[in-house]
C-alpha angles and dihedrals in degrees: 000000000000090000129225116349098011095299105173131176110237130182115200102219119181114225118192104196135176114290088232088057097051089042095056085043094047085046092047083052091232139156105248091201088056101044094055093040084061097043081050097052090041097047097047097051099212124199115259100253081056102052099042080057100050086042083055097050090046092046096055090039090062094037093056091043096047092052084051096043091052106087089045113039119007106189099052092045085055077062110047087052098042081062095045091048088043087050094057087047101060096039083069107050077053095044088040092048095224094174100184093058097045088036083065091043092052097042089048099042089233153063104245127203089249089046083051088051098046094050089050078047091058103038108052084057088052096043109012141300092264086088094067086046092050093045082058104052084044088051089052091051086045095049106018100030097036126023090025091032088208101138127075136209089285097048092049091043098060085054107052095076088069093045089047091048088045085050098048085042088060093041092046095047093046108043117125088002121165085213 
């Protein structure tokens, strides 16, 4: 797993891809590192106990540069910490093994904003309602923070603290899992 504190091994990699590719991804307005980061996980069909680990990576890596991002750039920042809150999501419906869920993911190619929503659903009756409070704070930072940018540094930093706990809760359930 990352380790203690969200300590992830990351490699920096330079892709050089097809101008028409980056275009369509720059017109859908979306993170090309995530987006490849997701392809990726998808492609390479990774066992379970890999991929929690690699959701949890990614979710510490976008909470960390969230927090860091906040004071500058706000929006983006609403961003950074919806996906890390989104990563530890999904590590638990892995970790979790909630197979009707990953079933549709699978069966679609793809997480969706109401399969999100199911497995928040599901997990907050498995580990506590706080997930679904922390999902929400994560959802006002997606739609208010990011895509309105209607919140500022003040109205993301008083959020963070449910998308980190969300984030250790994942780390902390999934260390050392066999998947």
């Amino acid at each position: 797993m990352s380790g203690s504190g969200g300590v992830q091994k990351f490699r920096i990699v330079t892709l050089t891809l097809p101008e028409v590719l980056v275009r369509r991804l720059e017109g859908l307005d979306a993170d090309l590192e995530a987006a490849a980061a997701e392809l990726l996980l998808w492609a390479l069909r990774l066992d379970p106990s890999e991929e929690v680990e690699a959701r949890v990576g990614l979710a510490w890596k976008y909470l960390e540069e969230g927090k860091r991002l906040v004071d500058s750039d706000p929006v983006q920042a609403s961003e950074k910490l919806y996906k890390a809150a989104e990563e530890a999501v999904k590590a638990l419906a892995v970790y979790h093994r909630l197979e009707d869920i990953l079933g549709k993911v699978r069966e679609r190619g793809r997480w969706t904003v109401s399969l999100l929503s199911k497995a928040v659903t599901r997990l907050a009756k498995l580990v506590g309602s706080w997930v679904l409070d922390a999902w929400d704070h994560a959802w006002a930072l997606h739609v208010w923070g990011f895509h309105e940018a209607k919140l500022d540094a003040e109205d993301v930093k008083v959020r963070i603290p449910y998308v980190e706990k969300l984030v250790r809760y994942a780390e902390e359930t999934c260390k050392g899992s066999g998947g």
